[in-house]
C-alpha positions in Angstrom: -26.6 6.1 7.5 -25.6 6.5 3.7 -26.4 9.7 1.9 -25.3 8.2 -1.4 -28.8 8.2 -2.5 -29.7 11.4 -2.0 -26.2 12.8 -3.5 -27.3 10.3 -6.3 -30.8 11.9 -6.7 -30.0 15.2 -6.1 -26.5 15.1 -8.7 -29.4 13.6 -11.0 -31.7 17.1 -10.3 -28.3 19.5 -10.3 -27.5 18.0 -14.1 -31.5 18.7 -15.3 -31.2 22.2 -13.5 -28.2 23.1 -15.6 -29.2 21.7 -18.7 -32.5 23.7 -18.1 -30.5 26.6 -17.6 -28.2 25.8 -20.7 -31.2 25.3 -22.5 -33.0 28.8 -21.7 -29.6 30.8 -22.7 -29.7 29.3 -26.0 -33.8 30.1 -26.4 -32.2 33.6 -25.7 -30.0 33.5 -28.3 -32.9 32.6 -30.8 -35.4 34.4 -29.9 -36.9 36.6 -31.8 -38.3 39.9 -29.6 -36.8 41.5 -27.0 -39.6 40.6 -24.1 -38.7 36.9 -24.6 -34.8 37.0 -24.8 -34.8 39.0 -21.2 -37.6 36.4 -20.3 -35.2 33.4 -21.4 -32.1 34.9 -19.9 -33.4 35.7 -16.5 -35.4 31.8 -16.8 -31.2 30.7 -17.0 -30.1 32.6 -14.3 -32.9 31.4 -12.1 -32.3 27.8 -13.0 -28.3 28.6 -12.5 -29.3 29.3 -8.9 -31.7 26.9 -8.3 -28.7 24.4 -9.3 -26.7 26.2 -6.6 -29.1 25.3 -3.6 -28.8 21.7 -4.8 -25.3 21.5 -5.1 -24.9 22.9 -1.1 -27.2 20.5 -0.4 -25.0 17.3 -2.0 -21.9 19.3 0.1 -23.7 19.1 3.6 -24.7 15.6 2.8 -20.8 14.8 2.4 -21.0 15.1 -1.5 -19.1 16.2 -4.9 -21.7 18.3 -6.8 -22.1 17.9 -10.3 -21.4 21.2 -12.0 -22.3 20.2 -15.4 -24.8 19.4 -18.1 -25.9 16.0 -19.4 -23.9 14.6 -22.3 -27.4 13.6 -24.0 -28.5 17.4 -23.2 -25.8 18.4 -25.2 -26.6 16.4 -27.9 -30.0 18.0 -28.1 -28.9 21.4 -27.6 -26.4 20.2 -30.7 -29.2 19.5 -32.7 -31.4 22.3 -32.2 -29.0 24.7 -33.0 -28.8 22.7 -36.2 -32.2 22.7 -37.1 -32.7 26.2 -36.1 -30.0 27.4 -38.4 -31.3 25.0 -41.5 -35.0 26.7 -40.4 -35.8 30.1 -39.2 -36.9 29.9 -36.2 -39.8 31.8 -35.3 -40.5 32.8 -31.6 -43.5 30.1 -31.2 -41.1 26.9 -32.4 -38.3 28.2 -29.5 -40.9 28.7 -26.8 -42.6 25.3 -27.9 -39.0 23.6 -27.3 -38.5 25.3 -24.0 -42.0 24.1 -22.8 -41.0 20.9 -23.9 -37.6 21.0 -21.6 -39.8 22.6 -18.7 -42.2 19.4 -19.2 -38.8 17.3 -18.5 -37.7 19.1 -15.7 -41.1 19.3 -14.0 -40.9 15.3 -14.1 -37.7 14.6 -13.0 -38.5 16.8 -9.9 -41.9 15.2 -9.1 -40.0 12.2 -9.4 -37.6 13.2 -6.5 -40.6 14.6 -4.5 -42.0 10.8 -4.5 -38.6 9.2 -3.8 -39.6 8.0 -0.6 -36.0 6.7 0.4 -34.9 10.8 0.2 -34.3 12.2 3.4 -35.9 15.2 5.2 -32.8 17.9 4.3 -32.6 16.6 0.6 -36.4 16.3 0.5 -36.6 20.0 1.4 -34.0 21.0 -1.0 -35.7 19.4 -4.0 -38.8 21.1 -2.2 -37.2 24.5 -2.3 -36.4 24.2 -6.1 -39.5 22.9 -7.7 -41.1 26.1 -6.7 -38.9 27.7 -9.1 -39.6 24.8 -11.5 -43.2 24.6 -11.4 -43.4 28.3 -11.7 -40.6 28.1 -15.0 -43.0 25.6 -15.9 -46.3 27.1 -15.9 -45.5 30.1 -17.3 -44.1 28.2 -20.4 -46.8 26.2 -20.7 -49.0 29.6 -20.5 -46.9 31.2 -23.3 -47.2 28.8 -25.7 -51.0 28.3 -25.3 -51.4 32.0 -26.3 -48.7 31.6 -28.8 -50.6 29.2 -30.6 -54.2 30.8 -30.1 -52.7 34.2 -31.6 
């Protein structure tokens, strides 16, 4: 039997990971109060992990992890940091863009849960992660609903 689809599926869920993680360190980095740049920074180190336990995963399925961003990620990161620096960012417009990458991520991982041609080991791997992901998720989601009620 073939892993490639699962090493296809889970390279796919390792290059939203890192982006995700990418995408927190740079919320850090525009931020505007301490509470939310340690909250963003340990958000990046959690989704650095989380892309680790994925990338064993594609290795014990006889795989070559991806161990980078998307180019189109890149692209937006590009542009943010554009706008940002034409703008001043204020803390509610960076956590709105972060909830709006943990919306992404959230998908692209129920996606995988619903793949029904993943196996049982990559099934539990993508498993494994979204708790991390729903959690990352959720408390965006939170923080920007009191962000924009205050």
């Amino acid at each position: 039997m073939s892993n490639d689809h699962d090493i296809k599926v889970l390279n796919g869920l390792i290059e939203t990971t890192l982006d995700s993680a990418d995408g927190y360190a740079e919320a850090a980095k525009d931020a505007k109060s301490d509470s939310l740049v340690m909250l963003f920074r340990d958000r990046a180190t959690e989704r650095k992990q989380a892309a680790s336990t994925l990338q064993r995963c594609v290795r014990s399925l006889g795989g070559e992890p991806e161990d980078d961003g998307t180019v189109l990620a890149s692209a937006h990161r590009m542009f943010v940091n554009l706008r940002s620096s034409l703008t001043t960012a204020n803390n509610t417009a960076v956590v709105d863009e972060v909830e709006r990458g943990e919306d992404h991520i959230k998908h692209k991982f129920e996606q995988a849960m619903n793949d029904n041609n993943l196996s049982t080991p990559a099934l539990a791997a993508v498993n494994d992660v979204y708790a991390s992901v729903r959690s990352g998720h959720d408390q965006m989601r939170d923080l920007k609903r009191v962000m924009h009620a205050g």
